[in-house]
matplotlib code that plots the C-alpha trace (Angstrom):
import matplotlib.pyplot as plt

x = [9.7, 12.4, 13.7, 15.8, 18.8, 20.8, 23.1, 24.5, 26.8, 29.6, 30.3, 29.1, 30.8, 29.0, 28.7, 25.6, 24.5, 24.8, 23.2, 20.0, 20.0, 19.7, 17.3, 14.9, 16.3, 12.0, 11.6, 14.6, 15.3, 16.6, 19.9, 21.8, 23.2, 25.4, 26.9, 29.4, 30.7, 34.6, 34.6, 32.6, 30.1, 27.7, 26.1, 23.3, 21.4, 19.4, 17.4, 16.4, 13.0, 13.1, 9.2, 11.3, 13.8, 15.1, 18.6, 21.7, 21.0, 18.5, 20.9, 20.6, 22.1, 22.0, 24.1, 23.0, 24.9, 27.3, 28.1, 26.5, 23.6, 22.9, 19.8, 18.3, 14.4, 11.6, 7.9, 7.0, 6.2, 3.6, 3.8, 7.8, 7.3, 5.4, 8.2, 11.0, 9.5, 10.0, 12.9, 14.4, 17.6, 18.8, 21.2, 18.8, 21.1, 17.9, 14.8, 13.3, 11.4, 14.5, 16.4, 13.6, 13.3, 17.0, 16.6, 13.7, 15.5, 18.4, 15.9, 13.2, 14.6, 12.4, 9.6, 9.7, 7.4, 4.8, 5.4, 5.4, 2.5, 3.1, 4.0, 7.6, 10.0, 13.5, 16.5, 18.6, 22.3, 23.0, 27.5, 27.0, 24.6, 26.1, 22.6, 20.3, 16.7, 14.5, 10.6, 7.4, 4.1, 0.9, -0.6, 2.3, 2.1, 5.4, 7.3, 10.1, 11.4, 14.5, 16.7, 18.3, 21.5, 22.5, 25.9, 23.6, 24.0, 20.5, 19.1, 16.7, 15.2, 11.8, 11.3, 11.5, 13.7, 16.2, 16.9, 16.9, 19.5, 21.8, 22.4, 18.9, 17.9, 14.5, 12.9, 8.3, 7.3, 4.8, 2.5, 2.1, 0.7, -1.5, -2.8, -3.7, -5.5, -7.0, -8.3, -7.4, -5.0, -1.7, -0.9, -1.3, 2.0, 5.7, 5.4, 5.8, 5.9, 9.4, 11.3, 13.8, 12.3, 10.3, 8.0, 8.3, 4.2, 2.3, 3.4, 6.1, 9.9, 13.0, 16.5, 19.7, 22.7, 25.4, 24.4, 20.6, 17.3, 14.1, 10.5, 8.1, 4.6, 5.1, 1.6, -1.7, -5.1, -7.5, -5.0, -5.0, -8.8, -9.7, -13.0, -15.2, -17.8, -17.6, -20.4, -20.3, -23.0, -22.8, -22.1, -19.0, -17.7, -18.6, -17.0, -13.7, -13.5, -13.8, -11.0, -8.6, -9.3, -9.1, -5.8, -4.6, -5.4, -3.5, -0.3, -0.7, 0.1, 3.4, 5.3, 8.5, 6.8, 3.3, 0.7, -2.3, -5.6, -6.8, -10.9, -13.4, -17.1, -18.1, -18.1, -14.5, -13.1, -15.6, -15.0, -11.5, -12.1, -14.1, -11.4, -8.7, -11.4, -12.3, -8.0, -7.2, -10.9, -12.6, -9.8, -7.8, -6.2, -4.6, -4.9, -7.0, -6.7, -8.9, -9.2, -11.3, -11.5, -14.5, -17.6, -19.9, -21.2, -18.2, -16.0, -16.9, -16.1, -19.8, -19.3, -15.8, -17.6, -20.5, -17.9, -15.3, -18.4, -18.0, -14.6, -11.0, -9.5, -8.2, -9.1, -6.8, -8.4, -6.2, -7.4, -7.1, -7.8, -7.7, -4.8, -2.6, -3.4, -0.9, 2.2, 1.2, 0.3, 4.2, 5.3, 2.9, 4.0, 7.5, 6.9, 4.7, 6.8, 3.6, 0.4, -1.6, -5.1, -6.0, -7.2, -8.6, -4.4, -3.5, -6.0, -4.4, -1.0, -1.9, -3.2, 0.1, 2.3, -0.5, 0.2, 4.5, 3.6, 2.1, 4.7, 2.8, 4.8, 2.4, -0.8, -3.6, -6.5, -9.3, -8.0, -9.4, -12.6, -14.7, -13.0, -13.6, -16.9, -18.5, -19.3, -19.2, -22.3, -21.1, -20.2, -24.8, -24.1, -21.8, -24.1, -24.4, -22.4, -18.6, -16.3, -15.2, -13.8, -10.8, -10.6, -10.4, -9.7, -13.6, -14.5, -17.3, -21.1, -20.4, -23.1, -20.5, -17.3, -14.4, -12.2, -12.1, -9.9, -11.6, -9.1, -5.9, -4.6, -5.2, -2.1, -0.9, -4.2, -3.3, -0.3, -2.6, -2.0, -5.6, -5.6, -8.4, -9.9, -8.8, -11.6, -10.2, -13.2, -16.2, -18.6, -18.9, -19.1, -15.6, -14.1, -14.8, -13.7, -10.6, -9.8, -10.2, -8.0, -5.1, -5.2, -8.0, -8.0, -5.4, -2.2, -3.2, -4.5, -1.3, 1.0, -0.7, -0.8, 2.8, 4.3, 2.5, 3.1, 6.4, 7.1, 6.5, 8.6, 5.4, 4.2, 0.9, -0.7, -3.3, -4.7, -7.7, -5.2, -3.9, -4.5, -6.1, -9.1, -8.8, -8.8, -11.7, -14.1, -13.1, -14.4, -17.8, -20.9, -22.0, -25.4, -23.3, -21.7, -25.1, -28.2, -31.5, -29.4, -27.3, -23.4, -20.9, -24.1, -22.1, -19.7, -22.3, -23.7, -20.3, -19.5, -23.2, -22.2, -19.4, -20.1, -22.9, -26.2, -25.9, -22.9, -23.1, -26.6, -25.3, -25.0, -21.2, -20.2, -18.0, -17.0, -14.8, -13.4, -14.7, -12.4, -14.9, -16.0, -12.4, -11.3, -13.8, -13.6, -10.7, -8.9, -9.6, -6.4, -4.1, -5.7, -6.1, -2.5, -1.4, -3.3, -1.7, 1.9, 0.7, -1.0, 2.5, 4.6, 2.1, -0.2, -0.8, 1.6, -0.1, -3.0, -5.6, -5.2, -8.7, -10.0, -8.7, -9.3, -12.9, -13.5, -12.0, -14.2, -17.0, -16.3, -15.8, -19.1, -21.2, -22.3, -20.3, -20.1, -17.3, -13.4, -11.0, -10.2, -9.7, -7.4, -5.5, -5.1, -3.4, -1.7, 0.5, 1.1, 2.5, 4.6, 5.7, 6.8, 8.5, 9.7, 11.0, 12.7, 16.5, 17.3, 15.2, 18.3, 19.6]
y = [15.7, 13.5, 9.7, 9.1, 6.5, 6.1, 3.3, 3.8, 1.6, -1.0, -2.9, -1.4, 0.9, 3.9, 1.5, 0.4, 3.8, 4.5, 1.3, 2.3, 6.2, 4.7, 2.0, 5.1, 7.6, 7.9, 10.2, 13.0, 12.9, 16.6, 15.9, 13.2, 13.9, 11.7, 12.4, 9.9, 10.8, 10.7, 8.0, 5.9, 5.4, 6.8, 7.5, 10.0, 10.1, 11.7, 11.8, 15.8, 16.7, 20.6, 22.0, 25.0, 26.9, 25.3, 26.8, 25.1, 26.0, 23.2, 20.1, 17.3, 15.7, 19.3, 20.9, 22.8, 26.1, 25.1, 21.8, 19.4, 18.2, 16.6, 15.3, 13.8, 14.8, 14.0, 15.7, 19.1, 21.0, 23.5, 26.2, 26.5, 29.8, 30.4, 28.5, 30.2, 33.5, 31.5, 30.4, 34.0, 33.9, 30.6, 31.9, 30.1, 29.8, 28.8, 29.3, 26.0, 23.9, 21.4, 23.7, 24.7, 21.1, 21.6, 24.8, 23.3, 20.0, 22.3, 24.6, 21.7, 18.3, 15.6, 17.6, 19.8, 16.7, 18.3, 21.9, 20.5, 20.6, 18.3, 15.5, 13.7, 11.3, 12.2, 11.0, 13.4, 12.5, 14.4, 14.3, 15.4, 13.0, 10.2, 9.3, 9.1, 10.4, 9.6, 9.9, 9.5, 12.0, 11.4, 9.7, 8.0, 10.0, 9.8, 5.9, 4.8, 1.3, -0.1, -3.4, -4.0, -6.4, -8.7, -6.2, -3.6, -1.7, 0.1, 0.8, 3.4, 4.3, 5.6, 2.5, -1.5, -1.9, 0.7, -2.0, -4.6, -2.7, -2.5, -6.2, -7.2, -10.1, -10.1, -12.8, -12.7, -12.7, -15.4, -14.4, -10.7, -12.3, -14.7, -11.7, -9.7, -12.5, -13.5, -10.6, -7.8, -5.9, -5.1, -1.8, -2.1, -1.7, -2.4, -5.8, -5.3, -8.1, -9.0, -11.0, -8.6, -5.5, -3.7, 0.4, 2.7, 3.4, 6.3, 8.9, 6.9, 7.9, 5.7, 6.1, 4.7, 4.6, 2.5, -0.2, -0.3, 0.7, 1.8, 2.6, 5.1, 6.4, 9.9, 11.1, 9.1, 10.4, 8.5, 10.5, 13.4, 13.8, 12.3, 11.1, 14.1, 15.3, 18.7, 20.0, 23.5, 25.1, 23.7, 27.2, 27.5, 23.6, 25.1, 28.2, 26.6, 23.3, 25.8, 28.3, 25.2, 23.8, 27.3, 27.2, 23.7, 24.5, 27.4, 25.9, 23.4, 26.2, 26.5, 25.5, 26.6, 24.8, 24.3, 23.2, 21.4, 19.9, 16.1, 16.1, 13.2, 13.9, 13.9, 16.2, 15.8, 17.3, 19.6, 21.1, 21.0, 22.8, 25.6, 26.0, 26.9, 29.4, 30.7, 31.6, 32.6, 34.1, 32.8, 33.8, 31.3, 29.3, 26.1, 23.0, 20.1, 16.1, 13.5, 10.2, 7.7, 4.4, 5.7, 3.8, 5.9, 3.6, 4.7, 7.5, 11.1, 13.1, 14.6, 15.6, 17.1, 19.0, 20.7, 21.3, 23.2, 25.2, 29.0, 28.2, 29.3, 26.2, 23.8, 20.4, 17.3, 14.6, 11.2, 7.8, 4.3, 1.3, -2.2, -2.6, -0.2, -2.1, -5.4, -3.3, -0.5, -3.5, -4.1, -0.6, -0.2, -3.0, -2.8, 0.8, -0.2, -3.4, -5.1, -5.7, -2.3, -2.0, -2.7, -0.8, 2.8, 2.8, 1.9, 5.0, 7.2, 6.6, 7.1, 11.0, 11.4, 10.4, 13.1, 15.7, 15.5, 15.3, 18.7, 20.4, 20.2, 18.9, 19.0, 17.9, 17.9, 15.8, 15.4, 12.1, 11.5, 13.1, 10.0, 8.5, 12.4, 12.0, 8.9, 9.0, 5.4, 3.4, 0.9, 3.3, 3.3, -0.1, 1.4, 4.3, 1.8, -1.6, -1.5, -3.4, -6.6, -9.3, -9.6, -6.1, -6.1, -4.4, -3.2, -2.9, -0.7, -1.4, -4.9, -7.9, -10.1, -11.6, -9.2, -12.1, -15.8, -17.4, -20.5, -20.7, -20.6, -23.9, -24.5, -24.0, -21.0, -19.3, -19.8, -17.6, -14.6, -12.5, -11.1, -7.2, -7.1, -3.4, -1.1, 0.4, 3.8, 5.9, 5.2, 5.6, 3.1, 5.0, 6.6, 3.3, 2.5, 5.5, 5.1, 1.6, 2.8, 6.1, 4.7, 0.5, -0.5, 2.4, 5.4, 4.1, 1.6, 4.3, 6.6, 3.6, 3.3, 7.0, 7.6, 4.9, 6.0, 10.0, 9.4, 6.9, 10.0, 12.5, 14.3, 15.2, 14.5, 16.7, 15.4, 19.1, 17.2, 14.8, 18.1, 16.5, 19.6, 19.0, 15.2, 15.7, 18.7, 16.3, 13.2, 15.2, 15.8, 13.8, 11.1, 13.5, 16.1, 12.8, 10.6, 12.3, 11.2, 8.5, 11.2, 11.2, 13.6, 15.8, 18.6, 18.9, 19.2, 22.1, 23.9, 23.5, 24.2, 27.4, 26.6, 24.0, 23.4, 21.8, 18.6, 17.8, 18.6, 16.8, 13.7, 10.2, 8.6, 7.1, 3.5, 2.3, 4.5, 2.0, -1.1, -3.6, -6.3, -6.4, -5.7, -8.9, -11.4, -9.8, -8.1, -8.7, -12.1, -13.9, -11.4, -12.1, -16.1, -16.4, -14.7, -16.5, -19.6, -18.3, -17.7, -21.4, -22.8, -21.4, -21.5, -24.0, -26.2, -24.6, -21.0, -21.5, -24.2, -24.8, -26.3, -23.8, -20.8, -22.1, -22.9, -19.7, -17.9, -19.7, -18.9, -15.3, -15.4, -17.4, -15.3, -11.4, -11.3, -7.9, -7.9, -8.5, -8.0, -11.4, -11.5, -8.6, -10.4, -13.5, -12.1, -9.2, -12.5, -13.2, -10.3, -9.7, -13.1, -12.5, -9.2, -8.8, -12.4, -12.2, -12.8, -9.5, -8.0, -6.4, -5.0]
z = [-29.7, -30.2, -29.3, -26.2, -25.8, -22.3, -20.9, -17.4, -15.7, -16.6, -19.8, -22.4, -25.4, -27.7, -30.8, -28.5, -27.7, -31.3, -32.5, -29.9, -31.8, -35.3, -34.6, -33.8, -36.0, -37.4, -33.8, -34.9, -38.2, -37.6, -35.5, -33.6, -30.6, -28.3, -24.6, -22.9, -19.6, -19.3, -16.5, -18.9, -17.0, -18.5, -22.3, -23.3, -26.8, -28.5, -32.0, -32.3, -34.2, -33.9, -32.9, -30.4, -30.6, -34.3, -34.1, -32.4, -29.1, -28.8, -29.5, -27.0, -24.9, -23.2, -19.9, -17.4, -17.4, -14.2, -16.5, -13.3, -15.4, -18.5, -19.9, -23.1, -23.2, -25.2, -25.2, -25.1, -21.6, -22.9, -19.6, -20.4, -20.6, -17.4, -15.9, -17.1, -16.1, -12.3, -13.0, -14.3, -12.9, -14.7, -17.3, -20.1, -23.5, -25.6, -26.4, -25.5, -22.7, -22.6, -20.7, -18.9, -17.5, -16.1, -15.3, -13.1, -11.6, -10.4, -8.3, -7.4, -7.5, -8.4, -7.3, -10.6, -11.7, -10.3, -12.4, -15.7, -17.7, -21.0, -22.3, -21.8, -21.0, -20.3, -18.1, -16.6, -15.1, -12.0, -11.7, -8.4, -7.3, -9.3, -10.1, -13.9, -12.7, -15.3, -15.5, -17.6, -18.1, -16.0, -18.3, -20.4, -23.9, -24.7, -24.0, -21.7, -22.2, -20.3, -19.8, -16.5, -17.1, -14.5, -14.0, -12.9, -16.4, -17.3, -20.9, -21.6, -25.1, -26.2, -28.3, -28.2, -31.4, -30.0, -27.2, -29.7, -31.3, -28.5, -28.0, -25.9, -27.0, -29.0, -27.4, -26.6, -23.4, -23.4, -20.5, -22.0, -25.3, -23.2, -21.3, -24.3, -25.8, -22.9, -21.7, -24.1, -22.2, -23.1, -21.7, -17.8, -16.1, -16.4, -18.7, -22.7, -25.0, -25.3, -22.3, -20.3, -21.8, -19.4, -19.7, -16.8, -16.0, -16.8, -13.9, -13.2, -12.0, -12.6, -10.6, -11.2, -8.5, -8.1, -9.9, -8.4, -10.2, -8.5, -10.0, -7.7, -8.7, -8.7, -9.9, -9.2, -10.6, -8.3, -5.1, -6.6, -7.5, -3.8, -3.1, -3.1, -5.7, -6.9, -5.0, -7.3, -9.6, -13.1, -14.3, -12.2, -13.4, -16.8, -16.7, -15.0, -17.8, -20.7, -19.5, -18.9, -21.9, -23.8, -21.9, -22.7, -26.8, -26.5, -24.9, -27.4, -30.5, -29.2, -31.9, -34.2, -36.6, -38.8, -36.3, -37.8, -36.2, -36.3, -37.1, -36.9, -37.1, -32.9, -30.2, -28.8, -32.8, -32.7, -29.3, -30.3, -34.1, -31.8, -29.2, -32.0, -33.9, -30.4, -30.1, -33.5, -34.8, -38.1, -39.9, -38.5, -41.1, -39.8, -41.9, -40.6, -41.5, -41.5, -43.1, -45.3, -46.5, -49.5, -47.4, -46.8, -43.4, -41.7, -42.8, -41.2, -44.1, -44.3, -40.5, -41.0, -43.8, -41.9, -38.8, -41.2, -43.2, -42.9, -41.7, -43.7, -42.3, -45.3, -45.1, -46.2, -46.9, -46.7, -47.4, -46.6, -49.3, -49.3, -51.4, -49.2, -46.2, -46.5, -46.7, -44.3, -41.7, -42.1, -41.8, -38.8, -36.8, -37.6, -35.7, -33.0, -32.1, -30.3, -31.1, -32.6, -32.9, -36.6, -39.5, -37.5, -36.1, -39.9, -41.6, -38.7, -39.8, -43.1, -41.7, -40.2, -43.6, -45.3, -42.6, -43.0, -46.9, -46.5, -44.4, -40.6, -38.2, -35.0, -34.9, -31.9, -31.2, -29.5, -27.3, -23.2, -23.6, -23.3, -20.2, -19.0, -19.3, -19.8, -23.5, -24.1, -23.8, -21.4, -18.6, -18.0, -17.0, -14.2, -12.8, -9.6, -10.4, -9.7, -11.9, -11.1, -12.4, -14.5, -16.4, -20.2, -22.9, -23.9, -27.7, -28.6, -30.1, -30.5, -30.2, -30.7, -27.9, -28.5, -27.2, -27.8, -25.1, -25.7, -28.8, -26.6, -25.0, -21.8, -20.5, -22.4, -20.9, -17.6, -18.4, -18.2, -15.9, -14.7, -13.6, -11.3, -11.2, -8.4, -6.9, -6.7, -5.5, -3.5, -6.8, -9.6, -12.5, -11.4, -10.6, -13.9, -15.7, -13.4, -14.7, -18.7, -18.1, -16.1, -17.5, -20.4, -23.1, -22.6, -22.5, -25.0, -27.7, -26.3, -27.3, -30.8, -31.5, -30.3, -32.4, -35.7, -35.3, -35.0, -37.9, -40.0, -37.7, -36.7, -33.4, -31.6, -28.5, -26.9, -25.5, -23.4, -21.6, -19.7, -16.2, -14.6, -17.5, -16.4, -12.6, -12.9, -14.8, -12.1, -9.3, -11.2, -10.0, -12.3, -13.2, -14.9, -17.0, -18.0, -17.9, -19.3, -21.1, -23.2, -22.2, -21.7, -20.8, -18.9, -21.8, -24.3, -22.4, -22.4, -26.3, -27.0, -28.0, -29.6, -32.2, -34.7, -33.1, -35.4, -34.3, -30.2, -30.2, -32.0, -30.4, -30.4, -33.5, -32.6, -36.1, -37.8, -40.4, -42.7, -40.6, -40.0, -44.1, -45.6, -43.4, -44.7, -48.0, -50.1, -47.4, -46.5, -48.0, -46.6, -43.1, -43.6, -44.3, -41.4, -39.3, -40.7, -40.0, -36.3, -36.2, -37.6, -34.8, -32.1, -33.0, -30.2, -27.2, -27.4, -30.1, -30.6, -34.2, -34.7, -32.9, -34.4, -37.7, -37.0, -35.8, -38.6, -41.4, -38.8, -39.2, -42.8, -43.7, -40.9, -40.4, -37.2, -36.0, -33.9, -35.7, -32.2, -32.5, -35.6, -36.1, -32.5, -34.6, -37.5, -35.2, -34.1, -37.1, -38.5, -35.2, -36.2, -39.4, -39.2, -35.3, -34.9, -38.7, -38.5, -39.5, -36.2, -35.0, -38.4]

ax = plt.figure().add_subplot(projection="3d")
ax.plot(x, y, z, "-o")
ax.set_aspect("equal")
plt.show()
């Protein structure tokens, strides 16, 4: 796990290169590294945080053995050892999946894409070729950002700031913020919120050559699931999710370095706590984390509890209070560089500080398993109606509108850019599914996770995001996914041996943190004086200051039960303050 950094082309010198590596120096605290080619025309980076092969050996930028490649990688590609048992007469100098990667272009081409099991970005500079390949995981866990100049020079880092850093000018992109609070989406394709900054897609290849870039799709779920139900017993779907997902835990241990487990109180944790007992017995000793903000309405602990009883596994507990939450806000969004999802993304960084504090460096969670299988309560709604419309960004177990357009002007909402859902397979419920996997939810919840695991130097696997688990439970019919109105009914029957009856029988919990009362309580100055400072600079080109403020005392005087808009409000704000500060590029 590591940050990237790469300029190719004319004009530019390695105080930029260097500029991008310590703008992101939070993703590789462990070692620096830095390539530049001879002709000059192009530089490699890379900020190292050891998980394989902790020695030397492992540096990046790293050559191929003939010299011909080089390549700057980020991620982990958990069958690296299956592939290097393929790849067995590459003279491999180390011990880890980096080389693997190269080891993998040189045979395959681009099409080693297709081998690699994991998460990543990387870019890759083929001498021969003259060309940088680079290219992003199925379903875009780890980031790739780049800047195209008008010389043809391209910039590639894994974050925002490290682009910032290298002389791109830090300037919002006005219809990305009028599409995320228009319609809640901010994660959908190429667009970021910053003008001239742009994120190669989930599944997504980028090459450079002579000056010209070009973006193909390399993977596509909907293609590679195809239109046909799985038309097997449920014991044989049964039988073939759990041995992946045994599999895909398992992969995930690989590690130089202390792995630990994220827990919350529902079925996805669960499975996952069972998955690592099932590999390393009841003995099995590896440290899980989970949070609390001390109200007992929302926090899990009780759940965590009865999961981890009988269990050797020690539990750290880290919490989230009020009076932690106006300078972790800063922290956080100075990390995430756009708009993050509120206090649950604030409580999880909080986990990940915890976790380094303690000496674990990985950590998996339970991510993907709803969009899998239909676990949230909406997706009943789309048993037989296909979405349409404008897609947005859904929140869960509100009464309330998530979204309050009506409190942008007029002509800064006609700025949005609407993403009207593709409909990617011939049944409604897996249109929909389709629409929250590849647009609405997981790259969002990637992009938040990413950003806050590695502001600690800590790494995050996602082992239910392994796209053979994803594309098995796709091709199930929407019976094995919602029956008799419970969710995720196939999956319950395969943990149901597994986990503790309270926990596989229990309905999903939405609310996982006291947002809605800390904001219109100890909170509530905080949060009002953000929202001024976004009502000051926007008020009447993006914002209707009336509006906005009407709303807010609304909120504040009423028992709303939704905060989204809220929390967008004062998201602007704090973007405000800290990204657009003078010192942005210090």
């Amino acid at each position: 796990m590591c940050g990237i950094a790469t300029i190719v082309g004319p004009g530019w010198d390695q105080a930029q290169l260097e500029s991008m590596l310590r703008a992101q120096a939070h993703r590789g605290p462990d070692d620096t590294g830095t390539y530049v080619a001879d002709d000059g025309i192009v530089g490699l980076g890379n900020n190292r945080l050891s998980i394989l092969d902790l020695s030397a050996a492992g540096r990046m930028p790293m050559r191929s053995a003939d010299g011909s490649l080089l390549i700057t990688f980020n991620g982990e590609v958990y069958n690296y050892l299956e592939l290097r048992r393929e790849l067995a007469d590459y003279p491999f100098r180390s011990g880890n999946d980096t080389e693997v990667v190269l080891a993998a272009y040189e045979r395959w081409g681009e099409a080693c894409l297709d081998r690699l099991i994991g998460m990543f970005a990387f870019a890759l500079w083929d001498a021969p070729e003259q060309k940088l390949f680079a290219a992003r995981d199925r379903f875009g866990v780890k980031p790739l950002l780049y800047h195209e100049r008008s010389d043809g020079t391209l910039l590639l880092a894994s974050e925002i700031k490290a682009l910032h850093g290298a002389g791109v000018p830090a300037k919002p992109d006005p219809v990305a913020w009028a599409t995320y609070l228009t319609y809640g989406l901010s994660d959908h394709g190429e667009r970021t919120f910053w003008d001239g900054i742009h994120s190669v897609p989930p599944g997504h290849a980028l090459v450079w050559r002579d000056g010209v870039s070009s973006v193909r799709r390399w993977y596509d779920l909907a293609e590679r699931v195809g239109e046909a139900e799985d038309v097997r017993s449920d014991a044989a779907v049964e039988d073939e999710y759990l041995a992946l997902a045994t599999e895909a835990v398992r992969f995930r241990f690989r590690s130089d370095v202390p792995v630990g487990i994220n827990l919350s109180g529902g079925v996805d944790s669960s499975t996952l706590l069972a998955l690592v007992d099932r590999l390393g017995g009841l003995e099995a000793e590896v440290a899980a984390f989970t949070f609390t903000t001390g109200d007992p309405r929302y926090d899990e602990l009780p759940w965590v509890r009865q999961m981890l009883a009988g269990t050797r596994h020690p539990l750290v507990v880290s919490e989230l209070s009020p009076e932690q939450v106006p300078e972790l806000a800063l922290s956080v969004q100075r990390a995430e560089d756009e708009p993050f999802g509120g206090l649950p993304t604030l409580a999880y960084a909080r986990l990940f500080e915890t976790a380094r504090e303690h000496g674990t460096i990985v950590l998996l969670d339970g991510q993907g398993m709803d969009e899998q299988w239909a676990g949230y309560d909406y997706y009943s709604a789309h048993l037989t109606e296909f979405p349409s419309g404008p897609a947005i960004g859904p929140v869960q177990g509100s009464r309330d509108a998530s979204l309050r357009p009506d409190c942008l002007t007029a002509e800064f909402r006609a700025l949005a850019e609407p993403l009207l859902p593709p409909r990617a397979f011939p049944d409604a419920l897996r249109a929909r599914q389709y629409v929250d996997a590849c647009f609405a939810k997981i790259p969002r919840a990637l992009r938040f996770n990413d950003r806050v695991s590695m502001r600690a130097s800590t790494e995050l696997r996602e082992p239910f995001l392994d796209h053979r688990l994803v594309e098995l439970a796709f091709r199930q019919p929407a019976a094995r996914k919602i029956s008799n109105g419970t969710h995720k009914a196939l999956l319950r029957r395969i943990v149901s041996g597994l986990v503790p009856g309270g926990v596989v029988d229990a309905p999903k919990r939405l609310l996982q943190t006291p947002q809605r009362e800390w904001l219109r309580g100890p909170l509530a100055s905080w949060a009002e004086a953000l929202i001024d400072e976004a009502v000051a600079v926007h008020g009447g080109t993006w914002l209707e200051q009336e509006g906005i403020r009407s709303a807010w005392r609304e909120y504040c005087s009423s028992p709303a039960d939704n905060s989204h808009p809220v929390w967008q409000w004062l998201n602007l704000g704090l973007w405000h303050q800290l990204c657009l500060a003078p010192d942005r590029q210090a």
